[in-house]
Wavefront OBJ file of the C-alpha trace (Angstrom):
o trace
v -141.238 -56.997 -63.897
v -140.990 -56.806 -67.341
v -138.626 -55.375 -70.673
v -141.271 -53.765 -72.910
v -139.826 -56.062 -75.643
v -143.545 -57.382 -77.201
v -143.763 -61.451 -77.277
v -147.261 -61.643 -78.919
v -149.909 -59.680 -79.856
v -153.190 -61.276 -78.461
v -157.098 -60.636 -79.480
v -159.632 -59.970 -76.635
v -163.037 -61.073 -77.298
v -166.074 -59.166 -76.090
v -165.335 -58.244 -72.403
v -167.412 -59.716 -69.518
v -168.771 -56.760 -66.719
v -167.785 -58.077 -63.251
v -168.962 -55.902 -60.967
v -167.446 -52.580 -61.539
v -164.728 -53.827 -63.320
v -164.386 -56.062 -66.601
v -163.020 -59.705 -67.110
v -161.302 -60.131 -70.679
v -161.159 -63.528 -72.463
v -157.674 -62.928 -74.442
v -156.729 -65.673 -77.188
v -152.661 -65.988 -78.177
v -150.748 -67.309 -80.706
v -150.673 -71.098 -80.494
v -148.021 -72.489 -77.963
v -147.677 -69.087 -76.669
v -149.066 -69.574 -73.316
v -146.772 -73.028 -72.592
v -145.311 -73.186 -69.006
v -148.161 -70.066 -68.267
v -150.198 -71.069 -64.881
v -152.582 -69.289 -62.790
v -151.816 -66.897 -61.275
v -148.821 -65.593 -63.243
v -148.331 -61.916 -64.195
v -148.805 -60.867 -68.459
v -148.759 -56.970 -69.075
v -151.136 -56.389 -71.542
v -151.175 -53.106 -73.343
v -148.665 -52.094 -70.649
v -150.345 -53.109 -67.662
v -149.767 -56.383 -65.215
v -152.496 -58.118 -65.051
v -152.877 -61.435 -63.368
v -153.447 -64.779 -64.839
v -156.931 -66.102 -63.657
v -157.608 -69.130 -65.893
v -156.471 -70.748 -69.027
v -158.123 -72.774 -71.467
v -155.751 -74.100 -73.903
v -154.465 -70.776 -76.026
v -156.133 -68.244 -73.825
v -156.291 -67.032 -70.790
v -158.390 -64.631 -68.732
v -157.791 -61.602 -66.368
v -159.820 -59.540 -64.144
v -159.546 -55.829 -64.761
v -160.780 -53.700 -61.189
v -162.348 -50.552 -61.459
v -159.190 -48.392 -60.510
v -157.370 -50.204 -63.216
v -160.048 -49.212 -65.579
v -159.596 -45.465 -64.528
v -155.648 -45.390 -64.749
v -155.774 -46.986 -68.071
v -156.818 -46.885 -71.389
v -158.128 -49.899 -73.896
v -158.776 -52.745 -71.441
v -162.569 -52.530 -71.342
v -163.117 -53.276 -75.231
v -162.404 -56.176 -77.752
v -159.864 -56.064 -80.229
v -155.632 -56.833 -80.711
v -153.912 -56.567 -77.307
v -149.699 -56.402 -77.124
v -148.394 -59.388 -75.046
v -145.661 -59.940 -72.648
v -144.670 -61.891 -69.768
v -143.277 -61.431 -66.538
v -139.421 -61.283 -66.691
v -137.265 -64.456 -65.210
v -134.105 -63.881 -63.328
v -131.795 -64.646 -65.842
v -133.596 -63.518 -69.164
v -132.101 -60.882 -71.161
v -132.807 -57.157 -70.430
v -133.392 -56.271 -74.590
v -135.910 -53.154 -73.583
v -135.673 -51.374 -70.077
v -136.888 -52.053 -66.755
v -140.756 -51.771 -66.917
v -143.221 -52.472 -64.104
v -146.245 -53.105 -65.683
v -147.924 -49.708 -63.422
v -149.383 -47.558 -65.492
v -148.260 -44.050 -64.704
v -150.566 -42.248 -66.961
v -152.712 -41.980 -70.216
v -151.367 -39.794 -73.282
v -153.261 -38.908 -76.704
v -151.812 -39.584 -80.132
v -151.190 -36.401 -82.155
v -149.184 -37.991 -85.095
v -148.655 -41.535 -86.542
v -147.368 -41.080 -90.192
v -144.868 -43.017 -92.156
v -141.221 -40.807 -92.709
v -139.027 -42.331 -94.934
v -138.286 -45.822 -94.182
v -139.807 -45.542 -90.161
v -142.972 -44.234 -88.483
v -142.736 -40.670 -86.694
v -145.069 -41.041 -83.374
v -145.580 -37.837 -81.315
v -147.571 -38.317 -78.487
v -148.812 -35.749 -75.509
v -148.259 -36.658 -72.506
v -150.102 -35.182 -68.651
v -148.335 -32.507 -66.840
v -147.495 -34.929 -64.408
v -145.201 -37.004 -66.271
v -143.016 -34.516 -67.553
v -140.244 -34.571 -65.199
v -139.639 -37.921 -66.275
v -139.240 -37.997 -69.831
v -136.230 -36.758 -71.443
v -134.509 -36.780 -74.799
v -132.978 -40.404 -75.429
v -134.615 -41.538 -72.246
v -137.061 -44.497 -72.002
v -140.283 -44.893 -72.110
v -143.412 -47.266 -72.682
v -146.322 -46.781 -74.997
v -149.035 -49.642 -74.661
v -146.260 -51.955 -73.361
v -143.622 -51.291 -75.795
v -140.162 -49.744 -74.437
v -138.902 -46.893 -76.831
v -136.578 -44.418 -77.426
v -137.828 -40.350 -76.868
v -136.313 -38.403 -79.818
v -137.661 -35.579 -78.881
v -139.254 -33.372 -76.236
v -141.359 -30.454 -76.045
v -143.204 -28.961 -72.726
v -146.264 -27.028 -73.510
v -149.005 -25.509 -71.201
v -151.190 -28.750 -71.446
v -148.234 -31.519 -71.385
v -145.279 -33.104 -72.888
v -145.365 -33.946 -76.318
v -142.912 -36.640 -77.042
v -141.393 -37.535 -80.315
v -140.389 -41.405 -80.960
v -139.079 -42.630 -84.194
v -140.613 -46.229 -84.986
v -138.427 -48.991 -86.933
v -140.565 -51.198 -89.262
v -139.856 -53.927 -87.347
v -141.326 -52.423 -84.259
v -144.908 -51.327 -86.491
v -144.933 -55.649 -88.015
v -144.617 -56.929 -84.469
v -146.803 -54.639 -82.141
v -150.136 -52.903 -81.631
v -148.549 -49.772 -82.628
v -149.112 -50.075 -86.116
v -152.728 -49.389 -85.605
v -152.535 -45.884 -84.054
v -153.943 -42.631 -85.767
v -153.916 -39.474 -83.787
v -156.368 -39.200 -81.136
v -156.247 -42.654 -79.932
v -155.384 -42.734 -75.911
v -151.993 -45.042 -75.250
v -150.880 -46.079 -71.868
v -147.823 -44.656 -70.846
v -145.092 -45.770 -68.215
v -141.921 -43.970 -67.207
v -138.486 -45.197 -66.789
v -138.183 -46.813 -63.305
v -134.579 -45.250 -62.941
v -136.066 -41.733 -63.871
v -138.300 -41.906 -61.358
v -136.266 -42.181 -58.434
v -133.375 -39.638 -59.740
v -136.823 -37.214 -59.636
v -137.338 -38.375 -55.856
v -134.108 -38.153 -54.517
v -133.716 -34.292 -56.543
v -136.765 -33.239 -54.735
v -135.825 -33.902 -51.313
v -132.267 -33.008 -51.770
v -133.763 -29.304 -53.525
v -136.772 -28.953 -51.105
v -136.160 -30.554 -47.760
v -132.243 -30.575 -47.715
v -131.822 -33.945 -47.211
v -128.792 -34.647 -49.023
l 1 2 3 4 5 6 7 8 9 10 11 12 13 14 15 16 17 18 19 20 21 22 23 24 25 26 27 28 29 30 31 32 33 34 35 36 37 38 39 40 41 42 43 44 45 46 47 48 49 50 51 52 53 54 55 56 57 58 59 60 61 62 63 64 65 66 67 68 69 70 71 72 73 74 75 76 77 78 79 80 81 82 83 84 85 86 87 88 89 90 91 92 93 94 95 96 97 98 99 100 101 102 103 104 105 106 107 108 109 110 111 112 113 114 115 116 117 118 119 120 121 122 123 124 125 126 127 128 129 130 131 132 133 134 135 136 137 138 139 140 141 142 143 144 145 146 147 148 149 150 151 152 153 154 155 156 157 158 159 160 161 162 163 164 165 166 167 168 169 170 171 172 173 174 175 176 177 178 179 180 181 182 183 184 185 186 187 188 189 190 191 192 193 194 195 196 197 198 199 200 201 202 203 204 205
């Protein structure tokens, strides 16, 4: 379990092919990895991944083939966003995220507007019963706010208004439309969607 509150922003080096999946060598920020062992759970770009060795500053995970097809940007080098598994106890600062990817979206816009970023991104068909105006949601592992949203024929386009802060400290800052960003929904929205369709189709409640 996780916040979507971004710890570190880490740098995969050229990925390894292991079998029909990929292993990626991620370094960190030094000291970031303290108290980290084996077998531990760090969502990168969004998605849990499991700790499979450590060597001082990095670490390494082991990326299967269906992770690979549900998700976008863990089968190439370059800067990864960071986070690790929640402790009972820590503060909630984001929203409750589980590290599952739930689908992939394409940038449309990623310009500057006034003193924040404007992000719109489209989202599957799928996902549209879960994301609402002021709801939650998670781009490439980082929990923000919806502003804004519009259903169209081909998905949800989904407005989010990025602080500065956000842009310094995360991934985000290098989107440009047309990049692919992994996309969670809010774990709460899914189940109010659940229990609506059985009490609307089946009668249930």
């Amino acid at each position: 379990m996780f916040t979507g509150i971004i710890e570190a922003i880490g740098k995969v080096r050229e990925p390894e092919t292991l079998g029909d999946g990929v292993r990626l060598t991620i370094d960190t920020p030094a000291g970031w990895l303290k108290g980290t062992e084996v077998g531990e759970s760090i969502a990168v770009n969004g998605a849990c991944m499991t700790v499979v060795n450590i060597e001082g500053d990095t670490f390494q995970i082991e990326v299967s083939a269906e992770s690979l097809s549900k998700t976008c940007g863990l089968d190439t080098w370059g800067e990864v966003n960071l986070e690790k598994a929640l402790r009972v106890g820590d503060r909630l600062d984001g929203h409750i995220v589980s590290g599952h990817v739930d689908g992939v979206g394409q940038v449309e816009v990623m310009e500057p507007k006034a003193e924040s970023w404007h992000l719109v991104v489209r989202a599957p068909m799928k996902l549209s019963p879960y994301l609402a105006y002021k709801g939650s949601v998670t781009v490439n592992g980082v929990s923000l706010t919806i502003n804004d949203v519009e259903d169209t024929p081909v998905g949800t386009r989904i407005s989010i208004n990025l602080i500065p802060h956000t842009v310094e400290v995360t991934t985000l800052k290098h989107l440009k439309a047309q990049d692919w960003v992994n996309l969670e929904i809010d774990t709460i929205a899914r189940y109010v969607e659940r229990m609506m369709s059985l009490k609307n189709d089946d009668g249930l409640f």
